[in-house]
TIRO-2110 file (N, C-alpha, C; in Angstrom, 1 decimal):
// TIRO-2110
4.6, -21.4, 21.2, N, 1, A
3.4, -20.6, 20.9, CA, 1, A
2.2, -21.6, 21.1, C, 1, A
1.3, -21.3, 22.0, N, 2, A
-0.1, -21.6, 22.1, CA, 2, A
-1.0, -21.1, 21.8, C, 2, A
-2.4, -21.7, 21.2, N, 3, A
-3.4, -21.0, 21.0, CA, 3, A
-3.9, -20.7, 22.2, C, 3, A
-5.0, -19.3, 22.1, N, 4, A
-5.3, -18.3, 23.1, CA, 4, A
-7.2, -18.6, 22.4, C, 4, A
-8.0, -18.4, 23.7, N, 5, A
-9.4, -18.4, 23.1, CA, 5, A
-10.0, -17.1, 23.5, C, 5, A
-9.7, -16.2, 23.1, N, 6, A
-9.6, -14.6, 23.0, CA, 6, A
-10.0, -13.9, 22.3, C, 6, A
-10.4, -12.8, 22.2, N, 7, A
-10.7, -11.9, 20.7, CA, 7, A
-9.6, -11.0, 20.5, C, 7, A
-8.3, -11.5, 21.3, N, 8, A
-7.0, -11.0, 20.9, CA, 8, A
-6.5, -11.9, 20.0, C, 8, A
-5.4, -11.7, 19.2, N, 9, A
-4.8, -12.9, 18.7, CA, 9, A
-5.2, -14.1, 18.8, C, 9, A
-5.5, -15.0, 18.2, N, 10, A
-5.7, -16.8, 18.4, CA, 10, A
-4.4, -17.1, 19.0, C, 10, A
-3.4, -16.8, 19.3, N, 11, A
-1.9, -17.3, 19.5, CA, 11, A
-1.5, -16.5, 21.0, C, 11, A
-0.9, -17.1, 21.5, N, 12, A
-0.3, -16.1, 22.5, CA, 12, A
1.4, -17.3, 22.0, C, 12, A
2.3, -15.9, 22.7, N, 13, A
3.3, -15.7, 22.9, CA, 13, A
4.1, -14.8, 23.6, C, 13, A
5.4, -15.8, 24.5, N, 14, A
5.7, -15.1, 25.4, CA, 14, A
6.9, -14.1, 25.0, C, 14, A
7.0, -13.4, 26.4, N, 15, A
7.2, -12.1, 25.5, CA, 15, A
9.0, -12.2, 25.8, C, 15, A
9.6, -13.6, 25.7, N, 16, A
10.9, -14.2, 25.7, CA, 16, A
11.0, -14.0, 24.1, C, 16, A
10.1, -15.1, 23.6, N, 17, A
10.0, -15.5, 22.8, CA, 17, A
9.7, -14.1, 21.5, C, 17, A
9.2, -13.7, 21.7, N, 18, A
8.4, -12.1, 21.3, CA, 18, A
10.1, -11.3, 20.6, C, 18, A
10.6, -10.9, 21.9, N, 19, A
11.8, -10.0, 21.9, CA, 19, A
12.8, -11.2, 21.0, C, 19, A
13.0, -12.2, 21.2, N, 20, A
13.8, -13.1, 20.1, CA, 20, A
14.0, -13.1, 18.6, C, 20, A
12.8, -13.1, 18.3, N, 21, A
12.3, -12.8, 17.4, CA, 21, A
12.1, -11.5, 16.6, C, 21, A
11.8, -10.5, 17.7, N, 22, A
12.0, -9.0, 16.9, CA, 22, A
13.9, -8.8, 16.6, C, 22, A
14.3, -9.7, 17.4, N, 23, A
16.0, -9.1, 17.7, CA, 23, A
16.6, -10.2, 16.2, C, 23, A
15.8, -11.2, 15.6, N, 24, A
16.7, -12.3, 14.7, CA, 24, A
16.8, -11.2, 13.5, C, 24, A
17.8, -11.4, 13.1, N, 25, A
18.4, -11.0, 11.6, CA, 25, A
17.8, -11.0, 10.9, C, 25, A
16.8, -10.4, 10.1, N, 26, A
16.2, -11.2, 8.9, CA, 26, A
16.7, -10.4, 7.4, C, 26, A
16.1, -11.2, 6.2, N, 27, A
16.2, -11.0, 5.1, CA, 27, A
15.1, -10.5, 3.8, C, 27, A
14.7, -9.4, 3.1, N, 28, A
13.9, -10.0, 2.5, CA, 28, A
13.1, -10.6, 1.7, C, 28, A
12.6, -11.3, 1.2, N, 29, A
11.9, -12.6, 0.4, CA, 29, A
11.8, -11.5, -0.9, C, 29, A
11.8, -10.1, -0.9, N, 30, A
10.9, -9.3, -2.3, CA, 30, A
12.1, -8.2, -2.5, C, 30, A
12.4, -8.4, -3.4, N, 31, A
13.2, -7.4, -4.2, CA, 31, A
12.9, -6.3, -4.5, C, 31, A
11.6, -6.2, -4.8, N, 32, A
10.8, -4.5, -5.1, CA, 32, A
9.5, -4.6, -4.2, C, 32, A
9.5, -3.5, -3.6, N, 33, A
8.0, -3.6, -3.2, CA, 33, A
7.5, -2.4, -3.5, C, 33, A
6.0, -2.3, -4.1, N, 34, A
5.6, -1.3, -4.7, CA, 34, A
4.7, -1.1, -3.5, C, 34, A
5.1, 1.0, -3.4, N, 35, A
4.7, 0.7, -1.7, CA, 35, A
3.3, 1.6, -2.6, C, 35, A
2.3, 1.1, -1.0, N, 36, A
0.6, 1.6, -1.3, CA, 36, A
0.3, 3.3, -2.0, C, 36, A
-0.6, 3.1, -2.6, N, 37, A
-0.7, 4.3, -3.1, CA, 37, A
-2.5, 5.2, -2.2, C, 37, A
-2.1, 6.2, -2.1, N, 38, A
-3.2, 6.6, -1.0, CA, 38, A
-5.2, 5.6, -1.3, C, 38, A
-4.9, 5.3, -0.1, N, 39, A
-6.2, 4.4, 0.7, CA, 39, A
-6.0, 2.9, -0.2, C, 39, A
-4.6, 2.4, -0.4, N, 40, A
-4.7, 1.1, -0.2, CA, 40, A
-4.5, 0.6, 0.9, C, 40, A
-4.8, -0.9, 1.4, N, 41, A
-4.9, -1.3, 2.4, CA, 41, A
-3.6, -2.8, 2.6, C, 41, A
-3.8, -3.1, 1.8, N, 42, A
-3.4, -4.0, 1.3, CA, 42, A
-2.0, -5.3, 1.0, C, 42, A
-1.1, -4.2, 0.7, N, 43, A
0.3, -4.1, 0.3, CA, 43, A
0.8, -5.0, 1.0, C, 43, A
1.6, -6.2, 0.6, N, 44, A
2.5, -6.6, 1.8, CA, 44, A
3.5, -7.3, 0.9, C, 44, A
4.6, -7.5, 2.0, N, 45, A
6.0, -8.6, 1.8, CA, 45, A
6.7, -9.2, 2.7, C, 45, A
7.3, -10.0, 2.3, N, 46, A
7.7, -10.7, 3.3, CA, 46, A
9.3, -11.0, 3.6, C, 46, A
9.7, -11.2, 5.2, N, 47, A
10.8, -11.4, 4.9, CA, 47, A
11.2, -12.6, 6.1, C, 47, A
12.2, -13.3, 5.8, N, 48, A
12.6, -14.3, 6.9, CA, 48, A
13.4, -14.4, 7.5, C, 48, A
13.9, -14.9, 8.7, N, 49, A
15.0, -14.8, 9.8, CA, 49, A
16.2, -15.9, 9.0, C, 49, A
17.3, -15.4, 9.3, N, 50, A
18.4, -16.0, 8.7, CA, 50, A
18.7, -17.6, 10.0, C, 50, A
18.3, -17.4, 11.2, N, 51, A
18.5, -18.8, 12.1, CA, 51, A
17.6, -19.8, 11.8, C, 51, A
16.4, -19.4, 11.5, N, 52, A
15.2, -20.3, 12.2, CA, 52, A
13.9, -20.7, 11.0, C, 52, A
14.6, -19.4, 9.9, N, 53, A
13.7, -19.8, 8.5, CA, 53, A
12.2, -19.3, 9.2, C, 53, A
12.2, -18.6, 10.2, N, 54, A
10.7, -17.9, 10.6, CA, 54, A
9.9, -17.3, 9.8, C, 54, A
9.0, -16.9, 8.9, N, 55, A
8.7, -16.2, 8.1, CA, 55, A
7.8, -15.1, 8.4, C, 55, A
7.5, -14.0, 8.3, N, 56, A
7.3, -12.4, 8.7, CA, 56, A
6.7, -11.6, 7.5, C, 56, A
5.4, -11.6, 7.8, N, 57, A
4.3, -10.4, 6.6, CA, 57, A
4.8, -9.0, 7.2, C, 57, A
4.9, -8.5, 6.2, N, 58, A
5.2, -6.5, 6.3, CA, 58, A
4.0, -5.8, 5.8, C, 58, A
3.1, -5.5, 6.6, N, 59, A
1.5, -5.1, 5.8, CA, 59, A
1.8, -3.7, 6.0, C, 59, A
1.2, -3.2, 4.9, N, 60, A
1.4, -1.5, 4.6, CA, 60, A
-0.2, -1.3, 4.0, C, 60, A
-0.3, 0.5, 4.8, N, 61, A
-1.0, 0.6, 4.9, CA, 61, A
-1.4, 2.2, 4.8, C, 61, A
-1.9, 3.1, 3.6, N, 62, A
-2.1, 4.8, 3.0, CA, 62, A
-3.0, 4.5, 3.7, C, 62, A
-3.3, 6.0, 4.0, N, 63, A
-5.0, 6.9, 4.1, CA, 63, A
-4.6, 7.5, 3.1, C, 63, A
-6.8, 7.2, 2.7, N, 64, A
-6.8, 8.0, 1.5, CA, 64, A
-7.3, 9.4, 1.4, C, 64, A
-7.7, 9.8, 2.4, N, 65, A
-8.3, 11.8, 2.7, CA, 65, A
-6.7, 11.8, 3.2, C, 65, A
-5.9, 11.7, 4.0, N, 66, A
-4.8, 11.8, 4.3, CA, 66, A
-3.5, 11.4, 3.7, C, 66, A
-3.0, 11.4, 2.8, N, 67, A
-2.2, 10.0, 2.2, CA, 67, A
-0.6, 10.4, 3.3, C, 67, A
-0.8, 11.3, 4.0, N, 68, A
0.5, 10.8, 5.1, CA, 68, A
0.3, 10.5, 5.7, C, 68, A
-1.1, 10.0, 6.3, N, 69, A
-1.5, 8.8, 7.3, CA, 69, A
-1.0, 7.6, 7.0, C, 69, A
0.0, 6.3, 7.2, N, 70, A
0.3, 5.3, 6.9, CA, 70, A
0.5, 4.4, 8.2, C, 70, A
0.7, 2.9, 7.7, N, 71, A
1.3, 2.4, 9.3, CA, 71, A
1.6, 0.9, 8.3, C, 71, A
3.0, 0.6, 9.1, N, 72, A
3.8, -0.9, 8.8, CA, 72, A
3.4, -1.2, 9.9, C, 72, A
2.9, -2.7, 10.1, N, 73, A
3.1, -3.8, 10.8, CA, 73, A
4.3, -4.8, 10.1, C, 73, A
4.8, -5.8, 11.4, N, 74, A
5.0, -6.7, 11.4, CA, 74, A
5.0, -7.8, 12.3, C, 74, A
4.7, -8.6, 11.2, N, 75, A
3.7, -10.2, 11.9, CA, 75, A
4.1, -11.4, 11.6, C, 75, A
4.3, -12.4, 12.5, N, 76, A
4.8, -13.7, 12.3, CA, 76, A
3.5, -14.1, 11.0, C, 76, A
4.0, -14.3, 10.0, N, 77, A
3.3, -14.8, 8.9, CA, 77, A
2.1, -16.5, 9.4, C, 77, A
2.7, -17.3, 10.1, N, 78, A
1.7, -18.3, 10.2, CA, 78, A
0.8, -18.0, 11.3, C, 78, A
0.9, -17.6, 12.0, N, 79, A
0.1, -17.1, 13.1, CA, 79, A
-0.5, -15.7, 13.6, C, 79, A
-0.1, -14.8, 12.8, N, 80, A
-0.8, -13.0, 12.4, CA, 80, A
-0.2, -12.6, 13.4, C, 80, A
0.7, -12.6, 14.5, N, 81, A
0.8, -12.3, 15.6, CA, 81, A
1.8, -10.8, 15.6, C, 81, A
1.2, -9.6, 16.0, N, 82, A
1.4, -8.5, 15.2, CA, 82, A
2.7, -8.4, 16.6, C, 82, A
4.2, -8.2, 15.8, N, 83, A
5.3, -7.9, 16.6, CA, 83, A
5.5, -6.4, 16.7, C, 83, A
5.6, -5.9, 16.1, N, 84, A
5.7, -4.4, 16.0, CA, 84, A
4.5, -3.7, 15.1, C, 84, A
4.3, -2.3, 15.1, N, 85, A
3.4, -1.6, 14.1, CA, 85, A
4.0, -0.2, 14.6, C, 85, A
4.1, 0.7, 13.4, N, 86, A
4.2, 2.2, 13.3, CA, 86, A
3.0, 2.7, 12.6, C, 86, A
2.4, 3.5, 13.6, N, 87, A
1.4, 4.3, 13.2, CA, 87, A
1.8, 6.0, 13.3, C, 87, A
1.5, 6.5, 11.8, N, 88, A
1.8, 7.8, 11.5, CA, 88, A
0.7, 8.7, 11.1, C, 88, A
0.4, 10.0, 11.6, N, 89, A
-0.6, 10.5, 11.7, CA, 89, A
-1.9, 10.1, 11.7, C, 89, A
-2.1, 8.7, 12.7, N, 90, A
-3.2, 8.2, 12.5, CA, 90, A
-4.0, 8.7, 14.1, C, 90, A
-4.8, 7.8, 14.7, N, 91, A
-5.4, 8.2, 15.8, CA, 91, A
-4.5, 8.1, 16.6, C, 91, A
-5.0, 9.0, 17.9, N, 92, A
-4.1, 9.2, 19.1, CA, 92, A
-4.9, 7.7, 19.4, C, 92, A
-3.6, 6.9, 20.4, N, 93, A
-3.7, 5.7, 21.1, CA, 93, A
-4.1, 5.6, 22.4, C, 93, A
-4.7, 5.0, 23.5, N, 94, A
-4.9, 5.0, 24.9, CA, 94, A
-4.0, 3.6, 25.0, C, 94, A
-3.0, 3.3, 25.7, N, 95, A
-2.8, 1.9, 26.2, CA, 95, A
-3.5, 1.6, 27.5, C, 95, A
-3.3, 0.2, 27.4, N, 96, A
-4.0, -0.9, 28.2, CA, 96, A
-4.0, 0.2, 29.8, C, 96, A
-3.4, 0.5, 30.3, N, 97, A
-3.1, 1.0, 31.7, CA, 97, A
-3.6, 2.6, 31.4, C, 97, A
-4.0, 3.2, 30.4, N, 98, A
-5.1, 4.6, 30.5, CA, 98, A
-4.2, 5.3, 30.0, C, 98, A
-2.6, 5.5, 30.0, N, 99, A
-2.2, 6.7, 29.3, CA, 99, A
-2.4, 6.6, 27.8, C, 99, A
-2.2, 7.9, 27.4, N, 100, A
-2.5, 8.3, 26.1, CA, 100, A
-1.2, 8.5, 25.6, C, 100, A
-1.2, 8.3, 23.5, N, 101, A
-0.4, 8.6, 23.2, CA, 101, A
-0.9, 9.5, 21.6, C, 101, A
0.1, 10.3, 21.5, N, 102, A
-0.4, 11.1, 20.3, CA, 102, A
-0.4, 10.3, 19.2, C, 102, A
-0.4, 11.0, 18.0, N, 103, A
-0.9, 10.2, 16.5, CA, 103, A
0.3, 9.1, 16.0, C, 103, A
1.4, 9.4, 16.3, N, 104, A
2.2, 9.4, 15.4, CA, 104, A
3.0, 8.2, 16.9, C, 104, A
3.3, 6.9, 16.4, N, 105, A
3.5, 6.1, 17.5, CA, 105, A
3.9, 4.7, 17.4, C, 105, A
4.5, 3.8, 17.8, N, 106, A
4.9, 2.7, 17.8, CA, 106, A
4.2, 1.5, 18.5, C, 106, A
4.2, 1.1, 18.6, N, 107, A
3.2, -0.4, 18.9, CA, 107, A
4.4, -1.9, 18.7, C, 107, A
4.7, -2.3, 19.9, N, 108, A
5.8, -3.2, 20.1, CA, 108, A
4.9, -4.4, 21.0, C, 108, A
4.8, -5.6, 20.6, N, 109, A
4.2, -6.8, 21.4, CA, 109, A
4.4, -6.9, 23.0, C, 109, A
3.6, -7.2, 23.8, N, 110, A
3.3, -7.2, 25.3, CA, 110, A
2.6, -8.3, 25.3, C, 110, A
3.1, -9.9, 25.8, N, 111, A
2.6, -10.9, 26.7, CA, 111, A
1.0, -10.1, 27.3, C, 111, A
0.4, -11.0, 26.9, N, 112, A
-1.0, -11.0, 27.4, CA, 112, A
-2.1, -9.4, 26.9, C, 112, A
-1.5, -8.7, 26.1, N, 113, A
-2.0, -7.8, 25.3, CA, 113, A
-1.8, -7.3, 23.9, C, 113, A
-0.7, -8.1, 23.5, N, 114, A
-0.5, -8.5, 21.8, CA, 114, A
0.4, -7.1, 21.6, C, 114, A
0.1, -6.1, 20.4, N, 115, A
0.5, -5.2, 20.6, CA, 115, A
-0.6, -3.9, 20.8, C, 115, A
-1.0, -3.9, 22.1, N, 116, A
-1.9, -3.0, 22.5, CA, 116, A
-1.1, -2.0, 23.1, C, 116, A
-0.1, -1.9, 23.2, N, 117, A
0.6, -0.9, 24.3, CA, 117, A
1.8, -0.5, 22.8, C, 117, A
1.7, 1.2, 22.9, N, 118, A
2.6, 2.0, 22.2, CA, 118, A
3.1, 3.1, 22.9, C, 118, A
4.2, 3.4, 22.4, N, 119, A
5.1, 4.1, 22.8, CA, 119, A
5.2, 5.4, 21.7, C, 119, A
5.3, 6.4, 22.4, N, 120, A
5.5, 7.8, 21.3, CA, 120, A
6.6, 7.9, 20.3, C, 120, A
6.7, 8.3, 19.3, N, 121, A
8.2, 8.1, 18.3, CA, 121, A
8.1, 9.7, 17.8, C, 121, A
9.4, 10.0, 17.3, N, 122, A
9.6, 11.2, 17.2, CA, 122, A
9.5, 11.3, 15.5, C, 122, A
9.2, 11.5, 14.4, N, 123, A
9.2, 11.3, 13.3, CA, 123, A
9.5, 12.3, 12.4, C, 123, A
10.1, 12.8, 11.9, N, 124, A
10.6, 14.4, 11.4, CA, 124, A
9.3, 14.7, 10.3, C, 124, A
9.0, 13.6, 9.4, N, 125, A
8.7, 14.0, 8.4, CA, 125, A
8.5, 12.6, 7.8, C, 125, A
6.4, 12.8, 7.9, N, 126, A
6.1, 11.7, 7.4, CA, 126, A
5.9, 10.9, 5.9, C, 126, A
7.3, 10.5, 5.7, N, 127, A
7.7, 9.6, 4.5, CA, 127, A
7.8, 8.6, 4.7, C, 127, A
6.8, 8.0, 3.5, N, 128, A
5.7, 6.5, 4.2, CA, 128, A
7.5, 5.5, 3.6, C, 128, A
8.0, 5.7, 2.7, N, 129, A
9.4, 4.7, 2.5, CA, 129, A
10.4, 5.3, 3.8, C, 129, A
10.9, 6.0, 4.1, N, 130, A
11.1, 6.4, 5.1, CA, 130, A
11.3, 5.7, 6.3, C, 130, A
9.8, 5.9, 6.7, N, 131, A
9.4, 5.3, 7.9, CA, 131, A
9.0, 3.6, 7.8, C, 131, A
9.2, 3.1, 6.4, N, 132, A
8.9, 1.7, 6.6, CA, 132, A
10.4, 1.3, 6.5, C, 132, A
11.1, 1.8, 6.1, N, 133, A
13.0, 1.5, 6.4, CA, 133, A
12.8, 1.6, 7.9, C, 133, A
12.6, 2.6, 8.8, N, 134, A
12.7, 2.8, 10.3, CA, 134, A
12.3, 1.3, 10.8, C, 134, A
11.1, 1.4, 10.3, N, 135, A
10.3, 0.0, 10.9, CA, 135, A
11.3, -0.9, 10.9, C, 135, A
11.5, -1.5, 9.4, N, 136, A
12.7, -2.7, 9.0, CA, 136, A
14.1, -2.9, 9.9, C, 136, A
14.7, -1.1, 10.1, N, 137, A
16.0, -1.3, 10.6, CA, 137, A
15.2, -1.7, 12.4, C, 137, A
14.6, -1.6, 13.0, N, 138, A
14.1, -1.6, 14.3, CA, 138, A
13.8, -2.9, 14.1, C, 138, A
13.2, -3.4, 13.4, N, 139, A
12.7, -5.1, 13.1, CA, 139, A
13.7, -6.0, 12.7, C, 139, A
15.3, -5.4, 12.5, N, 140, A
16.3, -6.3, 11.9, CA, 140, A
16.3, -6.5, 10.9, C, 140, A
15.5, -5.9, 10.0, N, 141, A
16.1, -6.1, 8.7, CA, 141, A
17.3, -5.9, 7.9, C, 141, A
18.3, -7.3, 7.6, N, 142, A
19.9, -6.5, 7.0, CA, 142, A
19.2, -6.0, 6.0, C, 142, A
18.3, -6.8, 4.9, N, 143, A
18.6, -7.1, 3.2, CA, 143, A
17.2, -6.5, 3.4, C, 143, A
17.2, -5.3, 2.6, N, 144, A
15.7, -4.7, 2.5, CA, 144, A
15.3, -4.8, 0.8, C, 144, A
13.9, -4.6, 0.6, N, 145, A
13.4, -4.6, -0.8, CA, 145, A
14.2, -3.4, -1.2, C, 145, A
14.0, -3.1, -2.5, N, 146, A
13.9, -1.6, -3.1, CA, 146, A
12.2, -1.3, -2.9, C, 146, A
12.3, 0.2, -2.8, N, 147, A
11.3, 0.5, -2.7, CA, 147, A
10.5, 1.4, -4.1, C, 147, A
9.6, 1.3, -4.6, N, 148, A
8.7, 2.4, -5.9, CA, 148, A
8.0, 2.7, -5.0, C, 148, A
7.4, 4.2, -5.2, N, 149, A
5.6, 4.7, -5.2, CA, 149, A
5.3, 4.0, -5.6, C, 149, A
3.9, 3.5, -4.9, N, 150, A
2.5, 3.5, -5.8, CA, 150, A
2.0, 4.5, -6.7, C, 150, A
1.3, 4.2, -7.9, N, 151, A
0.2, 5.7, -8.5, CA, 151, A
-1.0, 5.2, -7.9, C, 151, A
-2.1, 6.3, -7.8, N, 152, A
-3.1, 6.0, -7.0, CA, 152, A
-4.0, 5.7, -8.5, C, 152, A
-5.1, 4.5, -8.3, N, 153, A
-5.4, 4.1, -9.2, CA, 153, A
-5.3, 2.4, -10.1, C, 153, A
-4.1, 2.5, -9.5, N, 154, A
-3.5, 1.1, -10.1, CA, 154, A
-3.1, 0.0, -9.7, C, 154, A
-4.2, -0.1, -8.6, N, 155, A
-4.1, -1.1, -7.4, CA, 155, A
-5.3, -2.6, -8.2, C, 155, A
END
């Protein structure tokens, strides 16, 4: 990994490296995660790769006029370098090359555009634990937190 002098990521990495990484095993560091309560921003946990000791922020994230609007990223913890993101009923996406994608969508890292390029996901029913399990099982997570609601208010 090198630094990049960009208003993309400070970091680039290649997208060898990228997919290795999304594919390692990991575990998570939090036992309970108390997921956001509508329009926090905030929320996160972490988890690490069982080869390499890599360590990996899980940022979560409610709308608050919408509270089924949500979106998981996940990011190499030392370097913010966003590997995956699900975005659920949030804004339709354009990728780097002009096609469009509707609300509800995945965001997987691309060499020399970080994670600017998303792919459509099919989502039955937007359940923000739910869909942050999807994220996890897609991200390798074996060992996942337990999950609570948030109450809105108690942030």
């Amino acid at each position: 990994m090198t630094k990049r002098n960009t208003k993309q990521s400070k970091w680039s990495l290649s997208q060898q490296d990228a997919e290795r990484l999304i594919k390692e095993i990991k575990k998570s560091v939090d036992r309970l995660v108390i997921m956001p309560a509508p329009g926090e921003q905030n929320r996160q946990f972490h988890v690490r790769s069982e080869s390499d000791d890599e360590d990996f922020t899980i940022a979560l994230f409610r709308g608050k006029r919408n509270p089924n609007k949500h979106s998981i990223a996940a990011r190499i913890t030392h370097s913010e370098v966003v590997l995956m993101r699900l975005c659920v009923e949030g804004t339709p996406h354009t990728n780097p090359g002009g096609s469009k994608i509707g609300r509800t969508h995945l965001h997987v890292y691309h060499e020399g555009v970080d994670d600017r390029v998303a792919y459509p996901i099919d989502i039955d029913s937007p359940d923000f634990v739910e869909d942050t399990v999807m994220l996890l099982d897609r991200f390798h997570v074996v060992r996942k937190p337990n999950f609570q609601e948030g109450i809105e208010g108690t942030a």
